[in-house]
TORMI-263573 format. One record per residue: residue number from 0; residue in three letters; z, y, x of N, C-alpha, C in turn. Coordinates in nm, 3 decimals. Layout:
<fike=NUM, kelo=ALA, nc3=Z, nc2=Y, nc1=X, cac3=Z, cac2=Y, cac1=X, cc3=Z, cc2=Y, cc1=X>
...
end
This chain:
<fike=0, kelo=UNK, nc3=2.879, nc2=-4.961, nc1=0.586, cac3=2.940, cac2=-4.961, cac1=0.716, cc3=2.830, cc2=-4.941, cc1=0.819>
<fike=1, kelo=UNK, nc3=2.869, nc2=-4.853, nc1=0.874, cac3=2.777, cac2=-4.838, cac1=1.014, cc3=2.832, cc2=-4.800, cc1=1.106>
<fike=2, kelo=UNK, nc3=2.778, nc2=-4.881, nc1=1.228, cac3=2.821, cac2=-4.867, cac1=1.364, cc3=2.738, cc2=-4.757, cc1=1.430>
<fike=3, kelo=UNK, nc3=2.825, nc2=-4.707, nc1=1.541, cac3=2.768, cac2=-4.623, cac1=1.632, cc3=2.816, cc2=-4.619, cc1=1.751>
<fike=4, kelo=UNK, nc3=2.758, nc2=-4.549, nc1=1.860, cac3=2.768, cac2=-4.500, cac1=2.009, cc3=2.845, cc2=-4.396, cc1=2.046>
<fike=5, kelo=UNK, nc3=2.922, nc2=-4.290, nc1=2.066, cac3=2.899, cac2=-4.156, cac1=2.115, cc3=2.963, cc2=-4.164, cc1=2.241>
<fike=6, kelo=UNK, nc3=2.904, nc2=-4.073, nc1=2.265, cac3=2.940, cac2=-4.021, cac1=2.419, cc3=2.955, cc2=-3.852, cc1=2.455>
<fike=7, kelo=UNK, nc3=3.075, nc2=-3.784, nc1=2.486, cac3=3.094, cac2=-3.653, cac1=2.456, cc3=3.072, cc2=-3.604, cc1=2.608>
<fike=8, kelo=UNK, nc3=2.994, nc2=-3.519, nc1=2.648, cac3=2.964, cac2=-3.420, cac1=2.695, cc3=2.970, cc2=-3.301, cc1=2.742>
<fike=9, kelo=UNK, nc3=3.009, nc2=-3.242, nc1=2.852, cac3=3.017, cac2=-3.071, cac1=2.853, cc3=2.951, cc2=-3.037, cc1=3.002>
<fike=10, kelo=UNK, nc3=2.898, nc2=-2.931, nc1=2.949, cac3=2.778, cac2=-2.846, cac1=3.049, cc3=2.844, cc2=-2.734, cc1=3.062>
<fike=11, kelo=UNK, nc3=2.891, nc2=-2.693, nc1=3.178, cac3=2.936, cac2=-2.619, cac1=3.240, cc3=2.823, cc2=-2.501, cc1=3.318>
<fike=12, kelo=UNK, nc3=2.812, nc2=-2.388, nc1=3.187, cac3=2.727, cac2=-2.283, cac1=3.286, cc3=2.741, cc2=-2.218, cc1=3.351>
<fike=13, kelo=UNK, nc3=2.849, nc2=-2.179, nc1=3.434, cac3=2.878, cac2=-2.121, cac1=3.545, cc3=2.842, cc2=-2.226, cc1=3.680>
<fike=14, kelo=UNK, nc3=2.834, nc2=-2.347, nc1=3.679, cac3=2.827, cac2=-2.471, cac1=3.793, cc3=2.702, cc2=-2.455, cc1=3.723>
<fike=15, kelo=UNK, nc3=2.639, nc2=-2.497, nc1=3.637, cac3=2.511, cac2=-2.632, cac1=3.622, cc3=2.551, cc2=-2.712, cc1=3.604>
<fike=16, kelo=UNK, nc3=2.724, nc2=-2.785, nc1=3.591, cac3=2.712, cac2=-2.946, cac1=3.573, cc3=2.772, cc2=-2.973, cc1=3.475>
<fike=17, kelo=UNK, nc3=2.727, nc2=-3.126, nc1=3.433, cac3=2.760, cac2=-3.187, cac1=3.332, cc3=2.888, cc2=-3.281, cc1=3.377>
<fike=18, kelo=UNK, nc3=2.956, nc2=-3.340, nc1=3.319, cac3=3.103, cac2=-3.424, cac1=3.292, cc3=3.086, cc2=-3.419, cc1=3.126>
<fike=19, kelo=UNK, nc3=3.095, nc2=-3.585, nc1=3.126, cac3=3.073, cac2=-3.708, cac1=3.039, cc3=3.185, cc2=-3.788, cc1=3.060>
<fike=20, kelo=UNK, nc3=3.191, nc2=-3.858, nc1=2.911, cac3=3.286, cac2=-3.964, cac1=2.860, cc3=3.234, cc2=-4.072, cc1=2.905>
<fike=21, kelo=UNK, nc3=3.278, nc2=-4.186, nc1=2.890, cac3=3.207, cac2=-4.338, cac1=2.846, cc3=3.187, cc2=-4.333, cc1=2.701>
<fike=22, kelo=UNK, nc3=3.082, nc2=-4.441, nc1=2.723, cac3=3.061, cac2=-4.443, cac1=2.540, cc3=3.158, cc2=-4.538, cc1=2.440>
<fike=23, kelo=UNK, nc3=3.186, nc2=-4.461, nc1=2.339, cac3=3.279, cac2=-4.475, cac1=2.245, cc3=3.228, cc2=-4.573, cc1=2.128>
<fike=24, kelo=UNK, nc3=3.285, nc2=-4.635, nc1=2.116, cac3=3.174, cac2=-4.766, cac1=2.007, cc3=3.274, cc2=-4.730, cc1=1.851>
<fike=25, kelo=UNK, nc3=3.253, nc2=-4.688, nc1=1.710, cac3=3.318, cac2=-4.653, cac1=1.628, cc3=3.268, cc2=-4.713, cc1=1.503>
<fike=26, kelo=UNK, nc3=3.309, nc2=-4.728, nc1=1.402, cac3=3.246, cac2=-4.816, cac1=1.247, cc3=3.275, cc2=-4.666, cc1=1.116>
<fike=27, kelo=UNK, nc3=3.196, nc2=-4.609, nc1=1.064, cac3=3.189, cac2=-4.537, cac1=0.975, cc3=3.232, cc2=-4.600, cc1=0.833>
<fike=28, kelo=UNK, nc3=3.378, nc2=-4.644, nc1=0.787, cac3=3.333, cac2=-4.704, cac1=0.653, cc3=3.311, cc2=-4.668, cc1=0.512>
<fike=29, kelo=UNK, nc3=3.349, nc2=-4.516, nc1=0.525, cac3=3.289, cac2=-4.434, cac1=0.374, cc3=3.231, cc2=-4.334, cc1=0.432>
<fike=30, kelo=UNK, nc3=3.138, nc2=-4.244, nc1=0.357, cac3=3.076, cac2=-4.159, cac1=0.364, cc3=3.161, cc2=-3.988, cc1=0.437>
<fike=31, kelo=UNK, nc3=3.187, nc2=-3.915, nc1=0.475, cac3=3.266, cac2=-3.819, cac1=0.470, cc3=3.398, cc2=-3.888, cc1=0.552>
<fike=32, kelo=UNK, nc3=3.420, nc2=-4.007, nc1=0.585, cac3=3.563, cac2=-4.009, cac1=0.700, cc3=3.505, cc2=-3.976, cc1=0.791>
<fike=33, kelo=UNK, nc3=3.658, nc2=-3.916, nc1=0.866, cac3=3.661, cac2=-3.843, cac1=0.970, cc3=3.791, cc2=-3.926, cc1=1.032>
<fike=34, kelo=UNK, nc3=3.691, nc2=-3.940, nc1=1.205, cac3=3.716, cac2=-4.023, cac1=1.265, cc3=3.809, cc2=-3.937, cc1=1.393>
<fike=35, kelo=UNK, nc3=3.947, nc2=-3.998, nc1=1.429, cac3=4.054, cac2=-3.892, cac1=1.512, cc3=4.006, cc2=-3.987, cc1=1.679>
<fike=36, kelo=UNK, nc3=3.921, nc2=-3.913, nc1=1.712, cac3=3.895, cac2=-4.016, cac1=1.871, cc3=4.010, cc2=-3.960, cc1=1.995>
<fike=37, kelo=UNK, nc3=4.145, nc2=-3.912, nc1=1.926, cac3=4.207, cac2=-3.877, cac1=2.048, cc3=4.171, cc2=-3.798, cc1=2.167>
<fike=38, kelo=UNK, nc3=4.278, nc2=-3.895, nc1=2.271, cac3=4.193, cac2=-3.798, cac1=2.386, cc3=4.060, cc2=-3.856, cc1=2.468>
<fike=39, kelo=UNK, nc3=3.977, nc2=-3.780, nc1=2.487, cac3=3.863, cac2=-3.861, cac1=2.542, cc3=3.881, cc2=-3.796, cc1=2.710>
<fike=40, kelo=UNK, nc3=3.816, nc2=-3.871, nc1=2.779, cac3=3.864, cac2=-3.832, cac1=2.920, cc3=3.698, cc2=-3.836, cc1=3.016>
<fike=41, kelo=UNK, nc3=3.696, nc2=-3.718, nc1=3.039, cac3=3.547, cac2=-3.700, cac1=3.121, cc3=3.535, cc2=-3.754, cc1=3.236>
<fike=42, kelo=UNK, nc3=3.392, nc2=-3.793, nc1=3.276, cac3=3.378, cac2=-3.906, cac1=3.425, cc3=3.330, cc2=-3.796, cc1=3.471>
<fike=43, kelo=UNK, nc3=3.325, nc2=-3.787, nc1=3.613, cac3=3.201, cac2=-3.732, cac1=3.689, cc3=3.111, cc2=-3.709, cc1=3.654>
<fike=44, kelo=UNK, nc3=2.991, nc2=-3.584, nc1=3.709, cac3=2.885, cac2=-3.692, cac1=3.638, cc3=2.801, cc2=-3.716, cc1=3.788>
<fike=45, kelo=UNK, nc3=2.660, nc2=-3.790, nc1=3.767, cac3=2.557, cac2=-3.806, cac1=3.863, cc3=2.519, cc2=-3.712, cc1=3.883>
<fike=46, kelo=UNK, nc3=2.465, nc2=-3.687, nc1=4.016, cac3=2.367, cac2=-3.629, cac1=4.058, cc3=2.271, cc2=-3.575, cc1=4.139>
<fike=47, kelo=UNK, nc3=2.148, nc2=-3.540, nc1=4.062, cac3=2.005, cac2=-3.571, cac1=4.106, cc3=1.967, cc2=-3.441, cc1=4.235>
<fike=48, kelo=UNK, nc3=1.934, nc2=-3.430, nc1=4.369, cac3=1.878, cac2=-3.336, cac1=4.384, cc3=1.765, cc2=-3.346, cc1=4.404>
<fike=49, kelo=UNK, nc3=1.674, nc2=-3.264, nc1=4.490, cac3=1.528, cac2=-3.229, cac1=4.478, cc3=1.462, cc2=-3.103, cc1=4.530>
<fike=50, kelo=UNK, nc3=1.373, nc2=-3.115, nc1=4.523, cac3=1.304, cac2=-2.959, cac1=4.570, cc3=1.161, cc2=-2.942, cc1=4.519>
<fike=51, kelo=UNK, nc3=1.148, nc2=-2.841, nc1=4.430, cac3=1.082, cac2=-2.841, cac1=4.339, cc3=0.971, cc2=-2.766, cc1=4.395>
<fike=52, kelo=UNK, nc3=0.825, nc2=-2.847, nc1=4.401, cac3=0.714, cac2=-2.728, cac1=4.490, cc3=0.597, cc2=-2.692, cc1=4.380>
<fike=53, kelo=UNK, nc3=0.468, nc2=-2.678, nc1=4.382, cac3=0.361, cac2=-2.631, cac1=4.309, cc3=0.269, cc2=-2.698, cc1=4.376>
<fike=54, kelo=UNK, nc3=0.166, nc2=-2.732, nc1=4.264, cac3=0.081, cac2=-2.894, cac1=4.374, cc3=-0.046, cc2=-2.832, cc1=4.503>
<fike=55, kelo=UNK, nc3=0.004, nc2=-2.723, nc1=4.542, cac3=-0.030, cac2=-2.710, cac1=4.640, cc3=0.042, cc2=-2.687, cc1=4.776>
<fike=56, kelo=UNK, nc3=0.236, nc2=-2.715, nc1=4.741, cac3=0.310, cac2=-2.796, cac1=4.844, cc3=0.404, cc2=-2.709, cc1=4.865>
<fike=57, kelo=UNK, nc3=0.400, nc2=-2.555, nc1=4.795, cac3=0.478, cac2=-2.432, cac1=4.808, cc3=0.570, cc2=-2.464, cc1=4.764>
<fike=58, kelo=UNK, nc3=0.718, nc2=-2.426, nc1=4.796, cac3=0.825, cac2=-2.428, cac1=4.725, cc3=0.835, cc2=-2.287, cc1=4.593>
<fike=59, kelo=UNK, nc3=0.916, nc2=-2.388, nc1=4.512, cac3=0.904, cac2=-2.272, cac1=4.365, cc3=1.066, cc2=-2.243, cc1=4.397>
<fike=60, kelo=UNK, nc3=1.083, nc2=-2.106, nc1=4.450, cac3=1.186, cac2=-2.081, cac1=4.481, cc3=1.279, cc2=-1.940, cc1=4.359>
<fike=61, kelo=UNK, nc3=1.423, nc2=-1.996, nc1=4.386, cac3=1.471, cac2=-1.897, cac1=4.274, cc3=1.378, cc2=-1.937, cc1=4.124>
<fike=62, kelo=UNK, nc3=1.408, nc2=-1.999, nc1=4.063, cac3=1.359, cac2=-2.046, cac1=3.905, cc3=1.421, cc2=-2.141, cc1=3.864>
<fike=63, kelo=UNK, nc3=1.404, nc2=-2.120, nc1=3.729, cac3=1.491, cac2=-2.234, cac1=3.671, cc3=1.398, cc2=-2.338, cc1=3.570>
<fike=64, kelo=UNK, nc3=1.406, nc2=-2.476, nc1=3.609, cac3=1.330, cac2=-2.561, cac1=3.565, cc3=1.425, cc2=-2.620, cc1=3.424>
<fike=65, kelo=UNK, nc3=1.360, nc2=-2.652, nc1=3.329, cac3=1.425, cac2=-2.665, cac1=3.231, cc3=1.343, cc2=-2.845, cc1=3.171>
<fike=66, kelo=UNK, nc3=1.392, nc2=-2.971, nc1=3.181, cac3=1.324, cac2=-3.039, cac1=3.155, cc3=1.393, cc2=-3.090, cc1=2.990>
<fike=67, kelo=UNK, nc3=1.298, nc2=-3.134, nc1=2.940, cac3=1.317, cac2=-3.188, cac1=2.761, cc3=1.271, cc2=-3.366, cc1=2.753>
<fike=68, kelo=UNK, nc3=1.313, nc2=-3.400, nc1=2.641, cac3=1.251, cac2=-3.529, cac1=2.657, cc3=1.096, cc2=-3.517, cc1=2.559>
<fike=69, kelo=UNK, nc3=0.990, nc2=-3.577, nc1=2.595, cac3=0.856, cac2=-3.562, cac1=2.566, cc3=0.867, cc2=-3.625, cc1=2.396>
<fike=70, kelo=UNK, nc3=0.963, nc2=-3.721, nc1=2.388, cac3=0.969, cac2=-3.778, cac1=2.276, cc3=0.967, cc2=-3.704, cc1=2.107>
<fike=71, kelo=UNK, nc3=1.039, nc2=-3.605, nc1=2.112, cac3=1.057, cac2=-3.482, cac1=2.041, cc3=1.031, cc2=-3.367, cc1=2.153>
<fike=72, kelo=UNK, nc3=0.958, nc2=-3.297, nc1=2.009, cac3=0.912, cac2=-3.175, cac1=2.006, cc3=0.978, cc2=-3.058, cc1=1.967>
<fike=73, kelo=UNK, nc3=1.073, nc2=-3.099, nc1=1.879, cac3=1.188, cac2=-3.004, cac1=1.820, cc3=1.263, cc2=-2.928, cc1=1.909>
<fike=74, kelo=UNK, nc3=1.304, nc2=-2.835, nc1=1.847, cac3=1.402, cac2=-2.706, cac1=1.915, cc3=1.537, cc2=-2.788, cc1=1.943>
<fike=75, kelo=UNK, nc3=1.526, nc2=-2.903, nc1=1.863, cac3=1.695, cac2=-2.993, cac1=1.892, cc3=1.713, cc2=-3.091, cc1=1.999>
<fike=76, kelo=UNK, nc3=1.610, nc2=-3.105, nc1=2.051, cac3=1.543, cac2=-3.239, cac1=2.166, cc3=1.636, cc2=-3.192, cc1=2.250>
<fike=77, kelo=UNK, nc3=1.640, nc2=-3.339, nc1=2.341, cac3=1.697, cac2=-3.317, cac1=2.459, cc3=1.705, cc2=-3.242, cc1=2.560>
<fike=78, kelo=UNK, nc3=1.761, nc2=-3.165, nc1=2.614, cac3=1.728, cac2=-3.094, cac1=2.769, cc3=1.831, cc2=-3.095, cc1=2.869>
<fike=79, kelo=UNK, nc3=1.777, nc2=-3.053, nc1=2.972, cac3=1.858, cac2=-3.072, cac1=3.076, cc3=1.783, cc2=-2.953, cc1=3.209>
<fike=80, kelo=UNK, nc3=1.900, nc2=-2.849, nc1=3.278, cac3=1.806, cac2=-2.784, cac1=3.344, cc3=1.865, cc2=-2.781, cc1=3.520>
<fike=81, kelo=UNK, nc3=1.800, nc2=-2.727, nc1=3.570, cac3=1.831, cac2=-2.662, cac1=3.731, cc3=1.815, cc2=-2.585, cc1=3.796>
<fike=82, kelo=UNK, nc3=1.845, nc2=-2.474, nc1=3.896, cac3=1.796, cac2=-2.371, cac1=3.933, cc3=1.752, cc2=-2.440, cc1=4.061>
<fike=83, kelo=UNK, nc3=1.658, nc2=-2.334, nc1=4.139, cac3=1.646, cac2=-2.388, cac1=4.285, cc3=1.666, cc2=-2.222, cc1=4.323>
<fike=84, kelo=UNK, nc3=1.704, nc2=-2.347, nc1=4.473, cac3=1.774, cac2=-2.170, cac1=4.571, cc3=1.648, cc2=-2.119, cc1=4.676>
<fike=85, kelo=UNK, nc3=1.668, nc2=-2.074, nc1=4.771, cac3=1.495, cac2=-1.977, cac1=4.845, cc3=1.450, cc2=-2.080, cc1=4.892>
<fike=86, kelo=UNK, nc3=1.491, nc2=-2.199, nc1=4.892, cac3=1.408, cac2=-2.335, cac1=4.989, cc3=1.338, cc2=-2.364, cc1=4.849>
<fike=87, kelo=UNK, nc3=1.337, nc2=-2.334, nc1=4.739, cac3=1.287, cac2=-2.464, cac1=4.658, cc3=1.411, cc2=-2.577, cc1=4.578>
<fike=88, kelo=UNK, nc3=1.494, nc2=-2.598, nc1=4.657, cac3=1.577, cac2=-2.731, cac1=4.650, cc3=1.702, cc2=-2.671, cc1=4.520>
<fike=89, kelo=UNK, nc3=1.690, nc2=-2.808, nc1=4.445, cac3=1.812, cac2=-2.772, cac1=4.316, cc3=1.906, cc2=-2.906, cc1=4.340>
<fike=90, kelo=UNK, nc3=1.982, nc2=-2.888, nc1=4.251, cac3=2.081, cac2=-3.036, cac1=4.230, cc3=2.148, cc2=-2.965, cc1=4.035>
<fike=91, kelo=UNK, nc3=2.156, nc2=-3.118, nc1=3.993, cac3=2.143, cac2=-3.107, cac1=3.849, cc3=2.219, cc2=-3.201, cc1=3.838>
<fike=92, kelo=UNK, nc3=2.292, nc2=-3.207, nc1=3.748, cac3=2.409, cac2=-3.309, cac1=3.707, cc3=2.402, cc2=-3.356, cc1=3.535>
<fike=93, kelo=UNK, nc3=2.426, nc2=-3.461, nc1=3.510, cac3=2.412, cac2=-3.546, cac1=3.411, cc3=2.505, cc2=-3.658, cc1=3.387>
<fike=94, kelo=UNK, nc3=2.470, nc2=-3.749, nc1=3.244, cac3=2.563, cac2=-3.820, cac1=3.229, cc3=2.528, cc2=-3.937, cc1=3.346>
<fike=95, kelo=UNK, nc3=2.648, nc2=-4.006, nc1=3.390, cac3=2.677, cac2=-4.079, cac1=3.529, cc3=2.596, cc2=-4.229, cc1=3.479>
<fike=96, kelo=UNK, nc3=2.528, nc2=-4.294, nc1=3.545, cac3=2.454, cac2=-4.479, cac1=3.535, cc3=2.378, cc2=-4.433, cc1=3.387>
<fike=97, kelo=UNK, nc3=2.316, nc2=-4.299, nc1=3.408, cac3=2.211, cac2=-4.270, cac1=3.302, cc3=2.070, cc2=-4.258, cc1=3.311>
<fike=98, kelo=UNK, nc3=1.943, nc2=-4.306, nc1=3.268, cac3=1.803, cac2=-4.285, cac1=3.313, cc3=1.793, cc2=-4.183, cc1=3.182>
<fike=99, kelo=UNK, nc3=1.729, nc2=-4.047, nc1=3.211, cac3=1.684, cac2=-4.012, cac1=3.074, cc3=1.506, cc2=-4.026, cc1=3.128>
<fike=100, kelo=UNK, nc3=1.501, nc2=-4.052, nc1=3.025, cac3=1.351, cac2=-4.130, cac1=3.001, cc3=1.254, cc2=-3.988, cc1=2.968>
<fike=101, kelo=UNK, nc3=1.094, nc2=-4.019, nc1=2.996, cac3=0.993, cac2=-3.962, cac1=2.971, cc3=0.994, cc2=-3.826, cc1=2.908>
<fike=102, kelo=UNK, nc3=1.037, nc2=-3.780, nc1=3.045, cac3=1.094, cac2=-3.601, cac1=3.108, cc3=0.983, cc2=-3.514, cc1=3.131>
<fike=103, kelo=UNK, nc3=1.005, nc2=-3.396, nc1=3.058, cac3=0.851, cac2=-3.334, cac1=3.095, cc3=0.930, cc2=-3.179, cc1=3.161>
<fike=104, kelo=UNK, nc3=0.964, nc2=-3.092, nc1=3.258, cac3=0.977, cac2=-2.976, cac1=3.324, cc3=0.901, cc2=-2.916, cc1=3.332>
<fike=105, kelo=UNK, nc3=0.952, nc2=-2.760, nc1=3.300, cac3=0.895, cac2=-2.664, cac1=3.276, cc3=0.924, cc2=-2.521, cc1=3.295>
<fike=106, kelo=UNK, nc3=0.856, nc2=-2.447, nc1=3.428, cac3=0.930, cac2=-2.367, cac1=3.472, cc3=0.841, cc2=-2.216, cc1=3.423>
<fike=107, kelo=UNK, nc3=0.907, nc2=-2.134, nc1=3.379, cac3=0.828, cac2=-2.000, cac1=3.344, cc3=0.844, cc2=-1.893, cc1=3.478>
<fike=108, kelo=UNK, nc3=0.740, nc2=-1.850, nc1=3.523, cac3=0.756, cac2=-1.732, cac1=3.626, cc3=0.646, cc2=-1.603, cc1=3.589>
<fike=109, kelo=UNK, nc3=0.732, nc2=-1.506, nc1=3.554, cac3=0.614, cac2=-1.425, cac1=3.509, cc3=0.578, cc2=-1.479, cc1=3.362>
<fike=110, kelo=UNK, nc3=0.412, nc2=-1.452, nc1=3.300, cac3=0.353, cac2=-1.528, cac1=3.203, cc3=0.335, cc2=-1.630, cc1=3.278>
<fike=111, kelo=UNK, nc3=0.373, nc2=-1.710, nc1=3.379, cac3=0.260, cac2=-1.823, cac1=3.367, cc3=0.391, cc2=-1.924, cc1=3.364>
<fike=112, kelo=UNK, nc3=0.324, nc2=-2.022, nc1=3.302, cac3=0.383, cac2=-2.192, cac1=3.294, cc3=0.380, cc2=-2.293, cc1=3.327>
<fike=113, kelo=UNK, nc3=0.487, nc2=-2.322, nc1=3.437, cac3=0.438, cac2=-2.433, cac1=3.574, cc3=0.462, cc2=-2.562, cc1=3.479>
<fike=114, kelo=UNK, nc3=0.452, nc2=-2.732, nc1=3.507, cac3=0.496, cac2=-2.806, cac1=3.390, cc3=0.507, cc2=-2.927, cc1=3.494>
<fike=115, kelo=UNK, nc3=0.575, nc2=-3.002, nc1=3.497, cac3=0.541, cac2=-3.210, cac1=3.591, cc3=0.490, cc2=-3.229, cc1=3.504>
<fike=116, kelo=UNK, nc3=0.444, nc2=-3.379, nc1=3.539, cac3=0.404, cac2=-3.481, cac1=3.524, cc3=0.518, cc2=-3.542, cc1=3.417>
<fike=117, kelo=UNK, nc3=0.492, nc2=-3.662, nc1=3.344, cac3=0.623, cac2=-3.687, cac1=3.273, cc3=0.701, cc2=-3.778, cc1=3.374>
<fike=118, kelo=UNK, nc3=0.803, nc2=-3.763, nc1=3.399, cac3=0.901, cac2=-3.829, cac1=3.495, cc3=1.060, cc2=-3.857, cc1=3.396>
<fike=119, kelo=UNK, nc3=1.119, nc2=-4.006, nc1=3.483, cac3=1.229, cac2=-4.035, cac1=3.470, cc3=1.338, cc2=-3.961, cc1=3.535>
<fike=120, kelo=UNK, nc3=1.452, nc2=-3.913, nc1=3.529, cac3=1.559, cac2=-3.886, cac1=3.549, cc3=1.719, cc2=-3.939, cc1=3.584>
<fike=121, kelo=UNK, nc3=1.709, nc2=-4.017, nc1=3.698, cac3=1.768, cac2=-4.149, cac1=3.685, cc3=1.939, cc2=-4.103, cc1=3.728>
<fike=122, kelo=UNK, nc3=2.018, nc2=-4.081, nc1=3.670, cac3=2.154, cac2=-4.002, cac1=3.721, cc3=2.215, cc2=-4.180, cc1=3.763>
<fike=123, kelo=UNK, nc3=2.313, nc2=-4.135, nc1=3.846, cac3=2.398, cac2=-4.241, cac1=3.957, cc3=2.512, cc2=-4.257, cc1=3.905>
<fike=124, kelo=UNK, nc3=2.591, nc2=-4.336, nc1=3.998, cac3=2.724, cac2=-4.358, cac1=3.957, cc3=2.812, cc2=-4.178, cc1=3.986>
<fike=125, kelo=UNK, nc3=2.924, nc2=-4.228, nc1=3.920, cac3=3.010, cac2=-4.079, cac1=3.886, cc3=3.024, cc2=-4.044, cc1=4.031>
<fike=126, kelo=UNK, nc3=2.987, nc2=-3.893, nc1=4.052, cac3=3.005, cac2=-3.853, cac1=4.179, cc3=2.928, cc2=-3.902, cc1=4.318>
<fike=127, kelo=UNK, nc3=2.796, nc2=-3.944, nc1=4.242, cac3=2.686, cac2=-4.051, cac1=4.366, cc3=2.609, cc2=-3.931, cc1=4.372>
<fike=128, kelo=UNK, nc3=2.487, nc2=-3.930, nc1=4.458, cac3=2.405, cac2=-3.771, cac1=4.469, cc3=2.275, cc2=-3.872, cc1=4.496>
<fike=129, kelo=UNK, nc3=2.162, nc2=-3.834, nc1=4.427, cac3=2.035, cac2=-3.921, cac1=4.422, cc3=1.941, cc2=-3.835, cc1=4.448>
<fike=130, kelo=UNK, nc3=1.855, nc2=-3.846, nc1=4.536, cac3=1.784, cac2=-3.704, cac1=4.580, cc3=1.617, cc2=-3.772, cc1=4.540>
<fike=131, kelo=UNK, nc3=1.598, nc2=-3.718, nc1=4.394, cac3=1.404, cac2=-3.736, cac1=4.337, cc3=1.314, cc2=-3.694, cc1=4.482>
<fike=132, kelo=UNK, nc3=1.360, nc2=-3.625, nc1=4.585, cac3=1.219, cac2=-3.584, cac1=4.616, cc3=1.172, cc2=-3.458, cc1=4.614>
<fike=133, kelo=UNK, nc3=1.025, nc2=-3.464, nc1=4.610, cac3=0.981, cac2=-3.342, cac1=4.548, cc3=0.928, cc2=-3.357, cc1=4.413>
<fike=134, kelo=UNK, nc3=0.972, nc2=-3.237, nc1=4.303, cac3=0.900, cac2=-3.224, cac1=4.210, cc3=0.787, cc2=-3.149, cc1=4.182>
<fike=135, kelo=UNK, nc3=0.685, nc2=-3.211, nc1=4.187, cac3=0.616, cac2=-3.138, cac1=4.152, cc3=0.493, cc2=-3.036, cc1=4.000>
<fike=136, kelo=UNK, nc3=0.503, nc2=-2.941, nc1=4.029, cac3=0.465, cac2=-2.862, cac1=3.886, cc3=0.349, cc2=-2.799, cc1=3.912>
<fike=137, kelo=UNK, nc3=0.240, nc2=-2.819, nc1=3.816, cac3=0.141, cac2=-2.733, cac1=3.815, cc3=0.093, cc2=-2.679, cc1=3.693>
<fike=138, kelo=UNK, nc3=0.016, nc2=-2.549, nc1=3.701, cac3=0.043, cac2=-2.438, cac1=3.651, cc3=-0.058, cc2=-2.433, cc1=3.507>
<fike=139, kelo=UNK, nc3=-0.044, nc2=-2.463, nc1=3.400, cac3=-0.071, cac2=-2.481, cac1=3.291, cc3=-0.190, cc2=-2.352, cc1=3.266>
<fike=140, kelo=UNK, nc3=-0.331, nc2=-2.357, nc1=3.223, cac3=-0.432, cac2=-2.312, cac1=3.190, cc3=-0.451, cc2=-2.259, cc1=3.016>
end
């Protein structure tokens, strides 16, 4: 018997945003059952905006920042991305009263490869708007 979490998800690529479940608490008791979770019903989600510059204060305008979790390295790891418009400034949506943890972004322009610092990702309540700031990226050697 084993317990688990899930929480279902959908990323919407025409918006950028995400809409999330609550998490689903379930008990596996043979190998191969298959579990009927009905209907699941999507929240809002949070979300983060920002304005993404280059550490010399420029806005990185028109690009798309793509952040992963640092934890894995794999092609399967987490991600999560954003575009910014001619100011610099994006907004990114996620699951809602979520921190994703030790975030590394990474924006390609041309060959070169802008990257942060590792940063948290702290999404809000459903439909709250949390504004990081500036992010900032510098340009990998």
């Amino acid at each position: 018997m084993v317990g688990n979490l899930i929480q279902a998800q959908f990323f919407d690529t025409d918006s950028w945003t995400f809409t999330s479940s609550g998490l689903v608490a379930f008990t596996i008791n043979n190998p191969g059952e298959v579990i009927d979770f009905g209907t699941v019903t999507l929240r809002e989600p949070g979300i983060i905006t920002g304005t993404m510059k280059d550490n010399a204060g420029n806005p990185l305008t028109d690009v798309t920042i793509i952040f992963q979790n640092t934890a894995s390295t794999s092609s399967s790891a987490f991600r999560i991305a954003a575009h910014s418009d001619s100011q610099g400034q994006f907004e990114m949506s996620g699951g809602p009263n979520i921190v994703y943890r030790n975030m590394v972004g990474h924006v390609h322009i041309g060959n070169t490869i802008w990257k942060t610092n590792i940063i948290n990702l702290p999404f809000p309540e459903p439909g709250d708007t949390y504004n990081i700031g500036n992010i900032i990226l510098t340009q990998e050697e």
